[in-house]
C-alpha positions as a Markdown table, in Angstrom:
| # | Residue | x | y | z |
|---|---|---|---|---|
| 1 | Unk | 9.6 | 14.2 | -23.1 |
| 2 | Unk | 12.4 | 11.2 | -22.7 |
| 3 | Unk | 10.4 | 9.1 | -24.5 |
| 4 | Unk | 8.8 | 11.0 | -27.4 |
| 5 | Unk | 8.3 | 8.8 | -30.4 |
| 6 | Unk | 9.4 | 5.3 | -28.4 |
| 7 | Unk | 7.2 | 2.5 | -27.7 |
| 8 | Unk | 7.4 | 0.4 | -23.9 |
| 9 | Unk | 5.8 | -2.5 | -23.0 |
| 10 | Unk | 4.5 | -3.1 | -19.0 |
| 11 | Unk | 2.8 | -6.5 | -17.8 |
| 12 | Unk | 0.8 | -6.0 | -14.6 |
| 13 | Unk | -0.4 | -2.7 | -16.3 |
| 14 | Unk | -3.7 | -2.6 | -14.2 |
| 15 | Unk | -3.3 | -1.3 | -11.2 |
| 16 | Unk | -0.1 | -0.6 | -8.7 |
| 17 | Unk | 3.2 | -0.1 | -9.8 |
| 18 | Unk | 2.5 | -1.0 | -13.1 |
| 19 | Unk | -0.3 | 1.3 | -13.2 |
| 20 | Unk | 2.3 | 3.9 | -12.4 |
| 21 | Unk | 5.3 | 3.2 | -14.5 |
| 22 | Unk | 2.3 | 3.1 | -17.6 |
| 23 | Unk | 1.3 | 6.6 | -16.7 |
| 24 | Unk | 4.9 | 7.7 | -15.8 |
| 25 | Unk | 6.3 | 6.7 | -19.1 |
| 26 | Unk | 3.8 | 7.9 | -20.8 |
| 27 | Unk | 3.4 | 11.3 | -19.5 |
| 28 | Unk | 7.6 | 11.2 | -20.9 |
| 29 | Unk | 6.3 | 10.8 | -24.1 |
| 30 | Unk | 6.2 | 7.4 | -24.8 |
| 31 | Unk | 3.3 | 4.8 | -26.5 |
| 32 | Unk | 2.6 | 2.4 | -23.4 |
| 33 | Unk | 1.3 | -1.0 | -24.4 |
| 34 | Unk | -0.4 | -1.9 | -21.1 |
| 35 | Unk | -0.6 | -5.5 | -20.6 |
| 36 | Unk | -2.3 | -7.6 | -17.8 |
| 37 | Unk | -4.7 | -10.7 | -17.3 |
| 38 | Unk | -8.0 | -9.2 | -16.4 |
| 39 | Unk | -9.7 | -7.6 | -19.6 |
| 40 | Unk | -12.3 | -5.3 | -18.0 |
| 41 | Unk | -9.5 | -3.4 | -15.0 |
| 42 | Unk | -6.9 | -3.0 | -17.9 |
| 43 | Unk | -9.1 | -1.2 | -20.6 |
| 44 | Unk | -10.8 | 1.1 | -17.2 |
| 45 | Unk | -7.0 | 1.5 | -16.8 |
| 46 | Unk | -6.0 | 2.4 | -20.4 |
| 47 | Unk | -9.0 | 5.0 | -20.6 |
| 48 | Unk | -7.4 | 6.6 | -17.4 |
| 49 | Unk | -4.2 | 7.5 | -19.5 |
| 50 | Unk | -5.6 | 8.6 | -22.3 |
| 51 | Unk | -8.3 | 10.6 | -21.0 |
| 52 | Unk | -5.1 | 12.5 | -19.2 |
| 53 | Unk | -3.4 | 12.8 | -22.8 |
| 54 | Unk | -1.4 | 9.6 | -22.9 |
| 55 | Unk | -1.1 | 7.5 | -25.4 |
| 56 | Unk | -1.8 | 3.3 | -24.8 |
| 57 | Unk | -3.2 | 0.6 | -26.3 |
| 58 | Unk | -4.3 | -2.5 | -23.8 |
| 59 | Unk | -3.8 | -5.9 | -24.7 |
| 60 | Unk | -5.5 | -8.2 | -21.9 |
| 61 | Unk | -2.7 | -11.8 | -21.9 |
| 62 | Unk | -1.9 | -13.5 | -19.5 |
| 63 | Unk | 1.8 | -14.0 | -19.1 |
| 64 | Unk | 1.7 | -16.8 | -18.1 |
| 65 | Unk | 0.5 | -18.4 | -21.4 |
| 66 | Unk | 3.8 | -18.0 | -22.9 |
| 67 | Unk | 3.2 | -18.5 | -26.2 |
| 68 | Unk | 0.4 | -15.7 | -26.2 |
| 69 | Unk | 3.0 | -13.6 | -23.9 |
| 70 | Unk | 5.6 | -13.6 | -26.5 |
| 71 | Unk | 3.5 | -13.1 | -29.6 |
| 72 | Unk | 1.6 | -10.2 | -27.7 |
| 73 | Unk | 5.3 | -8.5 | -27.4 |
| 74 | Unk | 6.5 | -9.9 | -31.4 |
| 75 | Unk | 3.0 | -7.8 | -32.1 |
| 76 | Unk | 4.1 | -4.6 | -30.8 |
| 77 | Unk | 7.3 | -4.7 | -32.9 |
| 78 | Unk | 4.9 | -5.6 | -35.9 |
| 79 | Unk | 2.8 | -2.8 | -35.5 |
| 80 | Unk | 5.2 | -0.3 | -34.5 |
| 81 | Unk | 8.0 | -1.4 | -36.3 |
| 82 | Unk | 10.4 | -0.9 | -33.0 |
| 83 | Unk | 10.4 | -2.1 | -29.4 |
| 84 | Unk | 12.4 | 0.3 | -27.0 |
| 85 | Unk | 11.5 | -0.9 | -23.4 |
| 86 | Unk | 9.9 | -3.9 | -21.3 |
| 87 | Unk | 8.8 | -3.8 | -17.8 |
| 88 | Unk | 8.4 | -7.5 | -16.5 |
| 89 | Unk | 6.1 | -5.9 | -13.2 |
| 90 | Unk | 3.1 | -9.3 | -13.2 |
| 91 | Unk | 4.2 | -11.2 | -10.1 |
| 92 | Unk | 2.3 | -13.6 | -7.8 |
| 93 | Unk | 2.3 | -13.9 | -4.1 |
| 94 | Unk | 1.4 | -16.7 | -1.5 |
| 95 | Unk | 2.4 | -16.1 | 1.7 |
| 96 | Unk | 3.6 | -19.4 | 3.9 |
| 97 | Unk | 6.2 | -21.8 | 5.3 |
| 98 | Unk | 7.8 | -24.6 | 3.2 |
| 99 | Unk | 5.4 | -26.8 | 4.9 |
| 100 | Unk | 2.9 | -24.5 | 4.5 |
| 101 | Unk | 3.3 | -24.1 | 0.9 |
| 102 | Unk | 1.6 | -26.7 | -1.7 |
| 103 | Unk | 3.7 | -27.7 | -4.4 |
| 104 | Unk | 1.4 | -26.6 | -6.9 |
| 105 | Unk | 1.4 | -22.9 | -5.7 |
| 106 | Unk | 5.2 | -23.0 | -5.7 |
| 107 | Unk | 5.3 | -23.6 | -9.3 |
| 108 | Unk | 2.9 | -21.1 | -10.2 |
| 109 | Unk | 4.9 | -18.7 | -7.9 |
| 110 | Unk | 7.8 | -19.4 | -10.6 |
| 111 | Unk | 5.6 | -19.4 | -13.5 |
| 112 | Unk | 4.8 | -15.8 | -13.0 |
| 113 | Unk | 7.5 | -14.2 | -11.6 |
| 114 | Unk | 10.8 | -16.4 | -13.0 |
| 115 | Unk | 9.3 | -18.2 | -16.1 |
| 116 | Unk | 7.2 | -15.1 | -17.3 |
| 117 | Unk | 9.9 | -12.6 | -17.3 |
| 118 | Unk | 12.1 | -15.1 | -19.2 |
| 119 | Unk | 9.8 | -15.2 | -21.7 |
| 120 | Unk | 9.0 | -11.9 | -22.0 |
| 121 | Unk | 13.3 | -11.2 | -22.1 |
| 122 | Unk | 13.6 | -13.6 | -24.9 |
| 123 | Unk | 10.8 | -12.2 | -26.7 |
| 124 | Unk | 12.1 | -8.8 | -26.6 |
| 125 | Unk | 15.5 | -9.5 | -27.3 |
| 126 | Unk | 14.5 | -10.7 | -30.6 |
| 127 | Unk | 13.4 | -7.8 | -31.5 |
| 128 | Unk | 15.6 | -5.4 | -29.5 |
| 129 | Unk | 18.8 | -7.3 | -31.1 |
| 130 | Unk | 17.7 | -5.9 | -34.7 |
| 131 | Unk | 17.6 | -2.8 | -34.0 |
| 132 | Unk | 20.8 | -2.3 | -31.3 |
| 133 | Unk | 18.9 | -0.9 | -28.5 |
| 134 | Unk | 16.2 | -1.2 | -26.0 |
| 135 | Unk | 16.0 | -1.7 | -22.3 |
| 136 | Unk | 14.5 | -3.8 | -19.9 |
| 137 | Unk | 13.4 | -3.2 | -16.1 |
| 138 | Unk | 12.5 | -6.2 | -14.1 |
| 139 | Unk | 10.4 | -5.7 | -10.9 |
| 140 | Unk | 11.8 | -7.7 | -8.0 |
| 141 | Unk | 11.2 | -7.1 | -4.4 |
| 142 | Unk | 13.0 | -6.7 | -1.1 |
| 143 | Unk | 12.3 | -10.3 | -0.2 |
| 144 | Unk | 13.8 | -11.8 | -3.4 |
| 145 | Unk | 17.3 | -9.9 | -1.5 |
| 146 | Unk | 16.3 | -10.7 | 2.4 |
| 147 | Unk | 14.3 | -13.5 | 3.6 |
| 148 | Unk | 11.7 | -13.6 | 6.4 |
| 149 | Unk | 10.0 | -16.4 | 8.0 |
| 150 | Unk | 6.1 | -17.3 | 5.7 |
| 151 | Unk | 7.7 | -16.0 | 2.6 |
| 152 | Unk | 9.4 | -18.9 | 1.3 |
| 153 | Unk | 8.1 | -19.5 | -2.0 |
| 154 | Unk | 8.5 | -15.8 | -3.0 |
| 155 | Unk | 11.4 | -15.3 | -1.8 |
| 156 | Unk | 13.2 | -18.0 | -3.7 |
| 157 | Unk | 11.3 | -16.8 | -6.8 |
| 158 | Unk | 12.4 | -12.8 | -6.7 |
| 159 | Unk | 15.7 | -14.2 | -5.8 |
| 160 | Unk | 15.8 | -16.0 | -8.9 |
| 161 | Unk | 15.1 | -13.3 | -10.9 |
| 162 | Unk | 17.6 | -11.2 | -9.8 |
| 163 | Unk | 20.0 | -13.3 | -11.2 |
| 164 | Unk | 17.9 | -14.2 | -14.1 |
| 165 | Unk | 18.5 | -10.1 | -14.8 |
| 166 | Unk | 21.9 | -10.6 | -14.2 |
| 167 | Unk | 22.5 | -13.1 | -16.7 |
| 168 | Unk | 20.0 | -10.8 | -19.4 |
| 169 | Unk | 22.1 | -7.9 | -19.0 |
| 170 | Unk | 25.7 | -9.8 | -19.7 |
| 171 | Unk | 24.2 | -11.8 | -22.8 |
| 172 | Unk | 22.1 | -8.5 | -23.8 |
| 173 | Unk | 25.1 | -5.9 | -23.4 |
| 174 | Unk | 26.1 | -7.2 | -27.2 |
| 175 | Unk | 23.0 | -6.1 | -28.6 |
| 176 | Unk | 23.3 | -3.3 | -27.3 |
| 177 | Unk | 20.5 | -3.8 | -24.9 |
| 178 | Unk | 20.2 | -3.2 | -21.0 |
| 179 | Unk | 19.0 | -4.8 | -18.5 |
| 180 | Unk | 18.2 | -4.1 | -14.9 |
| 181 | Unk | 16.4 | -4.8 | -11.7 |
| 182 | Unk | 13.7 | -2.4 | -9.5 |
| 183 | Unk | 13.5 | -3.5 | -6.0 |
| 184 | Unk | 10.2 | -1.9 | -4.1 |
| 185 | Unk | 9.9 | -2.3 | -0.1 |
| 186 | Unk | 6.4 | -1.7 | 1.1 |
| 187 | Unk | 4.5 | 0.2 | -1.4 |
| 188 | Unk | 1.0 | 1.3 | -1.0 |
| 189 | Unk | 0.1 | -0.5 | -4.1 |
| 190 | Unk | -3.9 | -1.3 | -4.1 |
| 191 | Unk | -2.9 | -5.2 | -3.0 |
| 192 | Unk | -1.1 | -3.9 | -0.6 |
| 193 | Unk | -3.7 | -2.4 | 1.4 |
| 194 | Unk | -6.0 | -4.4 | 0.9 |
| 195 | Unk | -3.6 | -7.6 | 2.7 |
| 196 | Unk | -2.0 | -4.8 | 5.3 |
| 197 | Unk | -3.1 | -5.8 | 8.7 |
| 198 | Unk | -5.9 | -3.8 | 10.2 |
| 199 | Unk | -6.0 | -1.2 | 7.7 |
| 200 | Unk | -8.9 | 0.8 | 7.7 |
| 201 | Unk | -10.8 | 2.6 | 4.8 |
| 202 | Unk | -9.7 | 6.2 | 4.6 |
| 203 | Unk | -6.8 | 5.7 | 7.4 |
| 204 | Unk | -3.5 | 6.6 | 6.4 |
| 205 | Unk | -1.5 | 3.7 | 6.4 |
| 206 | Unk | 2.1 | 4.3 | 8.0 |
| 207 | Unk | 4.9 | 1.6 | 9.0 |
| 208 | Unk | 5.9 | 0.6 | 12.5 |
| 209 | Unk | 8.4 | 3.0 | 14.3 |
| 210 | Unk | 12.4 | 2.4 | 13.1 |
| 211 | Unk | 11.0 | 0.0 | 10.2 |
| 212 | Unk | 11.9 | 3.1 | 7.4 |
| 213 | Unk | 14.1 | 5.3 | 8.1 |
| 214 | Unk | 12.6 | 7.9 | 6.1 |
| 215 | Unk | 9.5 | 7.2 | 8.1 |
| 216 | Unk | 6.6 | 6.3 | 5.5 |
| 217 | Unk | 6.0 | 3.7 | 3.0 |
| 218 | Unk | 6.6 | 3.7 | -0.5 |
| 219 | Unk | 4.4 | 5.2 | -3.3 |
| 220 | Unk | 3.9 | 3.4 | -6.6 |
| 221 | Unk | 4.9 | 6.9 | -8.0 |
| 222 | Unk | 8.2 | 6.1 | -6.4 |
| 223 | Unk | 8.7 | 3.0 | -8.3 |
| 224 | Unk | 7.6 | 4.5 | -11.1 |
| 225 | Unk | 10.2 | 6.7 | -11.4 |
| 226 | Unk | 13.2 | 4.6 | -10.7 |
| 227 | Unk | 11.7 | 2.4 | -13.7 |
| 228 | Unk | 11.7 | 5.3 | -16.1 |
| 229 | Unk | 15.6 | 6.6 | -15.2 |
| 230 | Unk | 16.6 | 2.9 | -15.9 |
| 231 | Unk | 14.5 | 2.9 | -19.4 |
| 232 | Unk | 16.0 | 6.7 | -20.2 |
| 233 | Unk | 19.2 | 7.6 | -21.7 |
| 234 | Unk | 20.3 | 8.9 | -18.5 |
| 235 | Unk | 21.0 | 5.3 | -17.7 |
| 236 | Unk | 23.0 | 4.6 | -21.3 |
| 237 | Unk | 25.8 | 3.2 | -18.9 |
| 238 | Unk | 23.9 | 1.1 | -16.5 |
| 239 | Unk | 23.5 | -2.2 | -16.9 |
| 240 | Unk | 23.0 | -5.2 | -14.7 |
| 241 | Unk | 22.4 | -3.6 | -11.3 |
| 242 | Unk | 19.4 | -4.0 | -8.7 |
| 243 | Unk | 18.3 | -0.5 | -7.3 |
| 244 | Unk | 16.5 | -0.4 | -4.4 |
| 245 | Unk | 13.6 | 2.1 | -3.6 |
| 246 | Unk | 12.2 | 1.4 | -0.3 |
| 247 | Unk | 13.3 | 4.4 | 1.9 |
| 248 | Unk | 16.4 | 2.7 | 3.7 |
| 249 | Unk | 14.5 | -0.4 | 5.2 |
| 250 | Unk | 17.0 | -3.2 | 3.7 |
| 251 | Unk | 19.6 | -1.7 | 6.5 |
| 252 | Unk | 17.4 | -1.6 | 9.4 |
| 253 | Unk | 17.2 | -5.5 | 9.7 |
């Protein structure tokens, strides 16, 4: 039990990955404050966990409202009177060229997934600076390292915060804080197959030939667990870097 008797925080906390690092961390021990926008998919979520024995509380916010973001995290301390982890895993997608892509959904592309996190950092930091520890995991993605022709917006905006991390984990390291980045390839999150082309209900979804070379796609499980190492004290040194968990696909392009 890594995290017996420490509290985490993870936005996106519905469904997917963040679904996964929730009931990851808290099968280790830890009291998971699940956080996403949609009230009625987060609480079915939180009585998933604790009807397997973990314990969670939901808070439904949406992160982009910063002011509610960051006083949902201040909260946490309040009631718990310590903050050891936050998982910035909310992101938004639009898929289309830079002509193709309307100028108000490429600032809402960096409202979620650059400004949100930054709040969220900021927020915790506070907190996390009293106390001389904590960690945070941000959740990237492959394209925010590699571009691709219809991803433009999203790209630019998981490139961004990769280096937003960056930055966190140099001004954090005096705290005593870490900071770090999870990048997923194709994961068979519950958006992913519903957007995968021609997938079929109750079809096994698997990737084209050569595209992973360790010949399926990823698990939210799998992410899951990279974001819990980084949050453990098996990671007390490690700080600042981007690990990649998509089965080896970054070198096959």
């Amino acid at each position: 039990m890594r995290f017996s008797g420490r509290t985490m925080v993870v936005t996106g906390a519905s469904e997917g990955i963040g679904f996964a690092v929730s009931q990851a961390l808290a099968e280790d021990g830890a009291h998971v404050v699940m956080l996403a926008r949609r009230a009625e998919f987060l609480e079915a979520a939180a009585a998933r966990l604790r009807e397997a024995g973990g314990a969670c509380e939901a808070i439904a916010v949406d992160v982009a409202d910063a002011d509610a973001f960051a006083g949902a995290i201040k909260g946490v301390f309040e009631r718990a009177g310590r903050l050891d982890g936050l998982v910035n895993n909310a992101a938004y997608t639009f898929q289309g060229t830079l002509l193709q892509t309307p100028t108000a959904k490429w600032r809402r592309m960096f409202e979620i997934n650059v400004e949100a996190p930054f709040v969220g950092m900021c927020a915790a930091l506070e907190v996390m600076q009293g106390q001389g520890s904590g960690a945070i995991v941000n959740i990237s993605s492959v394209s925010g390292v590699r571009v691709r022709k219809g991803g433009a917006a999203y790209s630019v905006s998981k490139a961004a915060l990769n280096h937003l991390s960056a930055v966190g984990a140099i001004e954090a390291a005096e705290y005593g804080v870490r900071v770090n980045t999870v990048i997923p390839g194709a994961t068979l999150s519950e958006k992913f197959k519903r957007n995968y082309p021609g997938a079929q209900e109750g079809v096994p979804l698997t990737p084209p030939p050569g595209a992973i070379p360790l010949g399926r796609f990823g698990e939210p499980r799998d992410v899951a667990s990279a974001v819990a190492f980084l949050l453990s004290d098996e990671a007390a040194f490690i700080t600042g870097e981007t690990l990649r968990v998509e089965g080896g696909a970054y070198w096959t392009r």
